[in-house]
N, C-alpha and C positions, 0 to 999 in steps of 0.2 A: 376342789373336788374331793380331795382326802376329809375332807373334815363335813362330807355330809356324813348322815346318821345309817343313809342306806349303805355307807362304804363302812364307817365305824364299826357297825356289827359281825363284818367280817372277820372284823382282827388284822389287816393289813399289817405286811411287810415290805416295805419299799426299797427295793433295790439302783438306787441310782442316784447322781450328784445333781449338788444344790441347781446347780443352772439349768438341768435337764428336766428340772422340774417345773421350770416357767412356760412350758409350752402349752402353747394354744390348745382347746378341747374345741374342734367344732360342732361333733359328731359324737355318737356312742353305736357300735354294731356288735352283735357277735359273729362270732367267725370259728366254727371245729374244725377246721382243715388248713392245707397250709399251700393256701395257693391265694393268697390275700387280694391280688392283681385284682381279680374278677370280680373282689366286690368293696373295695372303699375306692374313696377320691381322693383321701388326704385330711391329716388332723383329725382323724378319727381315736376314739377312747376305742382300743379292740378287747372287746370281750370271751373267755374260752375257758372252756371247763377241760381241754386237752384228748376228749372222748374219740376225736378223730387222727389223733397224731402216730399211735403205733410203736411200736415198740423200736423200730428202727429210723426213728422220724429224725432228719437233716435239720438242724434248726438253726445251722447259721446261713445259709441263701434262703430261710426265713426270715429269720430277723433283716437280714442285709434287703430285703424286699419290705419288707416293714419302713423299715428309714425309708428309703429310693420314695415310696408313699407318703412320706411327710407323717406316717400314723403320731398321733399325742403320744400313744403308754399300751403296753401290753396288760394287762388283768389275767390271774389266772384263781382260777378256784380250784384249792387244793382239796381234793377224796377221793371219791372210788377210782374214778377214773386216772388219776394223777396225786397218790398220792403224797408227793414230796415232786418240786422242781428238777428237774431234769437239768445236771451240771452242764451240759452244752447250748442247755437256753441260756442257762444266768450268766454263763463264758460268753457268750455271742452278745448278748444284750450289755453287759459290761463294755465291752470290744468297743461296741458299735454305738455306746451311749444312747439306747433307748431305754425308758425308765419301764422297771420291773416290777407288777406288785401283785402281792402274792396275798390270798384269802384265806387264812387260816378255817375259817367257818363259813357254811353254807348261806349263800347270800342269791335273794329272787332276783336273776338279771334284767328281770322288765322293771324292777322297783329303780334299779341306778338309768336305764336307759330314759324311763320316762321324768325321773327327778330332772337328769340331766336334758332331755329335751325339751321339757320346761323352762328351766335356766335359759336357755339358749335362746327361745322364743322368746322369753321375757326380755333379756340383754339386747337381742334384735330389735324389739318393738321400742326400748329407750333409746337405742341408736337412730332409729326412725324418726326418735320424736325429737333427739336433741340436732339432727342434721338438716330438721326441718329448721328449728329455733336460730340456726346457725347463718341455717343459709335466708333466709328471712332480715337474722337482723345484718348481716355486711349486703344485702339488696337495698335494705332500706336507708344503710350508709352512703351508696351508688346514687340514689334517689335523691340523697338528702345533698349531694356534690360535698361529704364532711372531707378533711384534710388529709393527708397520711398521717400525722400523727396520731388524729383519732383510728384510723383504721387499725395501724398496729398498738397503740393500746389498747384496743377493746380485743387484738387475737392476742397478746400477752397475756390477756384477763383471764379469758378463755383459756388458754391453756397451759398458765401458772409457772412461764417461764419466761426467759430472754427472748425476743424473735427482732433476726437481724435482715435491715434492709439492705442489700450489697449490689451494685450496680455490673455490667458484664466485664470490669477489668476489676472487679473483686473490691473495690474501694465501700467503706461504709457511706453508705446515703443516712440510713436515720434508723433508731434501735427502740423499744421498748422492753420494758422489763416488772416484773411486778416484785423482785427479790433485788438486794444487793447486788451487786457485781463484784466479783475478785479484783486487786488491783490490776492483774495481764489481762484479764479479758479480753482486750483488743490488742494487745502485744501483738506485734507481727503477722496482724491478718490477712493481709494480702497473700503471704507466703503459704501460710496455715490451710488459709481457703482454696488458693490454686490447686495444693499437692491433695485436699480434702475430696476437690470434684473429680483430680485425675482418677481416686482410687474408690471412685465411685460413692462418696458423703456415706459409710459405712457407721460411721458415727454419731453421723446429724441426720435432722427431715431436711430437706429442701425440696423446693418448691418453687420453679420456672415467673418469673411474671411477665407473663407474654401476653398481647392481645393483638388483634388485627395485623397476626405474623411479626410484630413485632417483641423482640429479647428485651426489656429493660433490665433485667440480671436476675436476681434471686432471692426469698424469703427464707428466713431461715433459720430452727429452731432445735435444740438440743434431742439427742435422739430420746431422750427420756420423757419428749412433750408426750403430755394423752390429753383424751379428753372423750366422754361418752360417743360424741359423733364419729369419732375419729380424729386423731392428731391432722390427719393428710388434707381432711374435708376441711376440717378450720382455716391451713394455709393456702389451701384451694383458693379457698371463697376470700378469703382478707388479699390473696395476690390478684383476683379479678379485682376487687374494690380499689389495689392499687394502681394496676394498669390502667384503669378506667379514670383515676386521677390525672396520669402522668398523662395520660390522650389531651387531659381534659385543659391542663396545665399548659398544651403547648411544647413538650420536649425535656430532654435530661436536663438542659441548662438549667431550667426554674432549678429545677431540684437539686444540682450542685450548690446554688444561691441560697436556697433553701436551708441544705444541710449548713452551708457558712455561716448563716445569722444563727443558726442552734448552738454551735460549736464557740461562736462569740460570745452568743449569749448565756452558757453555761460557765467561761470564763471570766467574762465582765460583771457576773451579777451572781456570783459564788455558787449557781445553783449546783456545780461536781465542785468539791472540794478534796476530792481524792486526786493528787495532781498526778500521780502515777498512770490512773487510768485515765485522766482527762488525757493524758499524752498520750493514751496509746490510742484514743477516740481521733484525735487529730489525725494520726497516722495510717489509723485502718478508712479515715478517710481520703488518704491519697495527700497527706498535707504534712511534709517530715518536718521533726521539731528538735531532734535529739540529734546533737553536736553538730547543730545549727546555724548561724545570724539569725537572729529575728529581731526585727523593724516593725513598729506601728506606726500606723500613716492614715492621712484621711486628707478628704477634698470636698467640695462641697458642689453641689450638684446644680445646673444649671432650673430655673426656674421653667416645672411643664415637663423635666423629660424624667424618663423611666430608669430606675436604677438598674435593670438589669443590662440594658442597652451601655449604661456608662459602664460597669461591669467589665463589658467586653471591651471597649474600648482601652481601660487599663492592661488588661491580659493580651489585649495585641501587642502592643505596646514593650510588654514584659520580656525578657530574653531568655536564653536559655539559661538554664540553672536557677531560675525565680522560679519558688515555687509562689502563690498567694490567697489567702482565704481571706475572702472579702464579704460585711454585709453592711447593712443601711442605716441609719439612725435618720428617726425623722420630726426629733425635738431635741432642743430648740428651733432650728435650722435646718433644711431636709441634706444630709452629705452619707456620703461611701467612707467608711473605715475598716481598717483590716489591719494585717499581718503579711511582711515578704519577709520568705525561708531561703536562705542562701547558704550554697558550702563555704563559702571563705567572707572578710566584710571587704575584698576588694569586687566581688560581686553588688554588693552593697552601692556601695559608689557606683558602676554602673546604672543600678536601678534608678539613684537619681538622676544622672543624664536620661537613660529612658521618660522619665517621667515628664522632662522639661517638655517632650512631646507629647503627651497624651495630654495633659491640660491644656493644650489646644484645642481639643475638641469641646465642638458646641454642648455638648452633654455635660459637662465639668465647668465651675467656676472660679477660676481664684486659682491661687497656687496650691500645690499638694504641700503637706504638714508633715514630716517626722520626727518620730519621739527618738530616742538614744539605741543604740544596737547593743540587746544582749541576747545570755546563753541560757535557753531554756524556757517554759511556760512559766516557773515561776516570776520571774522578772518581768515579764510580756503586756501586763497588764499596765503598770505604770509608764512604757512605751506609748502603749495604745492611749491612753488618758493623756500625754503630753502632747500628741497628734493632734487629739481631738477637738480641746482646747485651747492649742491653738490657733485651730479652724476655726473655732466659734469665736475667737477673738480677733480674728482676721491680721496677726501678725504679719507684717512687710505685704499688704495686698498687691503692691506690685510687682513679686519675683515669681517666679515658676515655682520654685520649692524652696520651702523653707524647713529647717533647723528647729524646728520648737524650743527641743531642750536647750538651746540657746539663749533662751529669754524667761530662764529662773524666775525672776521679780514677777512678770508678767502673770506665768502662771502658779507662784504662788499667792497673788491677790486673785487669781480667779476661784481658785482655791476655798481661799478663806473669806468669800466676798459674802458668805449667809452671814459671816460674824458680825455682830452688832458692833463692838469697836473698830474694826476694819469701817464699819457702813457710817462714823461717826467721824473717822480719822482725816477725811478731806476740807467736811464742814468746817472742821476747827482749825487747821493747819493751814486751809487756802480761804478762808473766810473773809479775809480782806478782798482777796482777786474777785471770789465769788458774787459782791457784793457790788461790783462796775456795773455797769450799761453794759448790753451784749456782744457790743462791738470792742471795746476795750477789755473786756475780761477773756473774749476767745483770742486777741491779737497777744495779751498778757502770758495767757499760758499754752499758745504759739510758741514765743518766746524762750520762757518756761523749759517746754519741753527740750525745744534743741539744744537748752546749755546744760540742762541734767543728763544729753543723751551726750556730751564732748565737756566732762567740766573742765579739763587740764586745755582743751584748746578753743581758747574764744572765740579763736577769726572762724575753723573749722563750721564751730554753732552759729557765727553768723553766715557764715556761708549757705549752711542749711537752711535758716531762715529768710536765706535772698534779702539781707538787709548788710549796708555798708556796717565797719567795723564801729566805726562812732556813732551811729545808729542803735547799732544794738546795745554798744555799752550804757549808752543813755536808757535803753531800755532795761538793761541789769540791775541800772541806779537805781530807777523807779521799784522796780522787783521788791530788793532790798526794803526801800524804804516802807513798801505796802505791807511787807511781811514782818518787817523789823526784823531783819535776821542776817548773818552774815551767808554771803553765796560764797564762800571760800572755807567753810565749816565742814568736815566730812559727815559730821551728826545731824547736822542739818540739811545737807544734801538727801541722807538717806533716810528721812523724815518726809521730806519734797519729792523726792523721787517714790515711793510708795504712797505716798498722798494722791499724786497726781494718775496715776496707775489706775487703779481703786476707783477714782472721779472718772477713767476715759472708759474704761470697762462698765461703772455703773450709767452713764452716759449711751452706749452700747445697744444694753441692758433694758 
């Protein structure tokens, strides 16, 4: 408002501080008297040439009635009437932090009132038109049934910030953003947000997502979001589009499931490489990571049923002090994989007795997979890859739970199974076996297999192999001789044993 032309020619003098100068102008009046009550409503620019004020005029339960009215700014035009400001106004107005500005030169007050009530119709009529544009496109989002992700990306878009999806116990459900993020961002949100809504979100917008009486928790964006419509219209309209999801979705569950595959899949697939805030994205989701256990584990999912239903069958299952963020993978092979957060690893241990029961249920196949326990997201990921791995490799199928990281060799021929000399190293190594009738070549490296799984104890491998001890030596013999090689060679051994690995996996495969 200072810097239009019909204020310029006054000469203005501004009396008042930087922050008092961002307030709202709704209105422009004038006013010669000092009973302001009777004629504004608030945010009004007050205009006065001081003609009615008097020689003994009170000017501080003026101004003090000025503020109580929310007025913008007092104006005054300084001449006949008033030739110089009156020390108990610019005292009161100081005081009381309403901005003071003062007209050196005679200025037409219908020129500012009508400049400004132009402005104002103008600025109304684009808030009209962009609250229509708003609410049009998150309806046509509703119509279209798009995802929450779409929904709070496009109110991100909109309004050029962070907007956090947080659920009624404050945890993050799902965020967008159109800028960076600082590493803390999500540091300690729970705590941040609870003490935020006690003292009324002074700081932030928020914005309820409620529908058909139901709280799913809260939208939520920097108090410095704007936007022509309205900051408040935009999370209006983008929290109906999400309520209208989460109706549509069937309940919070999805969307805890939801936010799990996002969380994974920003971890497993480098899309946050800021591991700082990825951790604190885990946490402000209700998933603690920091001076932790953390275990990657995976199962594979019975043929026909629905992952979120297995889902819950693990978290029954789980005890207290597990925490577990779980999501899906459904290639190769459709299976549950995740992460359990424990304070100590004698919880750990626990979890796998737990677990020997949930893979009982008809939803789960196979035994559950863990990778090694360690401390922290960085580690986390080569856990979860030794789970998963060796689900897809079906290691020990018939125990309840199995040890992944157990079986090194295993998964490093799974590993390296795209390598062309890996993919060459059986043909050549087992090329004699390879080359029997079907029946002698899978009895062969039967065989095979049990005595490279026990070389130090013969009887033990034929034990394995249900074949008497002079049985199988004879079949050692044979070994030997098809290979030309000595079966008492440790170089050799561990040529055959990676050979054979490689062949049962690409076999698999």
């Amino acid at each position: 408002m200072l810097q239009l032309p019909c204020m310029l020619v006054g000469s203005p003098q501004v009396i008042a501080d930087a922050p008092s100068l961002k307030r709202h102008i709704g209105w422009a009046h004038v006013l010669e008297n000092l009973n302001p009550a009777s004629y504004l409503r608030g945010q009004e620019l007050v205009l006065t040439t001081g003609i009615g004020w008097g020689a003994q005029a009170e000017f501080e339960p003026f101004v003090a009635e000025l503020v109580e009215l929310r007025a913008a700014a007092l104006v005054v035009e300084l001449g006949a009437h008033c030739p110089e400001a009156p020390a108990g106004l610019v005292r009161a107005c100081k005081e009381q932090r309403l901005p003071l500005i003062l007209l050196h030169e005679p200025v037409a007050f219908v020129e500012i009132t009508e400049t400004l009530h132009q402005l104002l119709f103008s600025a109304q009529t684009r808030r009209i038109e962009a609250g229509g544009e708003v609410t049009e496109h998150f309806t046509g989002l509703m119509q279209l049934g798009a995802p929450a992700a779409t929904v709070l990306n496009d109110c991100a878009r909109f309004l050029g910030c962070p907007v956090v999806f947080e659920d009624s116990g404050y945890n993050l459900r799902r965020y967008a953003s159109t800028v960076e993020l600082p590493s803390d961002f999500f540091d300690h949100w729970q705590d941040r947000s609870r003490a935020s809504h006690l003292m009324g979100n002074t700081a932030r917008q928020v914005t309820p997502v409620q529908i058909h009486g139901k709280n799913f928790g809260s939208l939520i964006a920097p108090g410095s979001a704007a936007h022509p419509a309205g900051s408040l219209h935009v999370l209006t309209m983008a929290a109906i589009a999400l309520g209208t999801e989460l109706l549509r979705t069937r309940g919070p569950a999805l969307w805890k499931f939801d936010t799990a595959c996002e969380l994974l899949d920003d971890l497993l697939n480098s899309r946050e490489t800021n591991l700082k805030l990825l951790t604190g994205k885990f946490e402000a989701a209700g998933f603690p990571v920091r001076q932790r256990a953390l275990r990657g584990f995976a199962v594979r999912l019975a043929s026909g049923q629905d992952p979120k239903a297995a889902v819950k069958e693990i978290e029954q299952h789980a005890g207290n002090g597990m925490n577990l963020v779980i999501g899906a993978l459904h290639s190769p092979t459709p299976k549950l994989f995740g992460i359990v957060s424990t304070a100590s690893i004698q919880l750990q241990d626990a979890f796998q007795q737990a677990m020997r029961l949930a893979v009982e249920s008809h939803a789960l196949e196979g035994p559950l997979y863990l990778g090694e326990t360690v401390a922290g997201l960085g580690q986390i990921r080569t856990s979860i890859e030794q789970a998963t791995e060796g689900c897809e490799l079906r290691l020990e199928p018939s125990t309840s739970v199995v040890l992944a990281a157990d079986y090194p060799l295993a998964l490093l021929t799974h590993e390296l199974r795209h390598e062309p000399a890996v993919q060459r190293l059986p043909q050549q190594v087992l090329a004699p076996i390879l080359a029997l009738e079907a029946n002698r070549r899978d009895e062969c490296l039967r065989v095979l297999e049990a005595y490279l799984a026990s070389p130090t104890n013969r009887s033990q491998a034929a034990t394995r192999c249900r074949l008497s001890r002079s049985v199988f030596y004879q079949r050692l013999a044979l070994l030997e001789s098809l290979l030309e090689a000595d079966l008492n060679d440790a170089r050799t051994l561990t040529v055959l044993t990676l050979s054979l690995s490689v062949y049962r996996q690409s076999q698999r495969h």
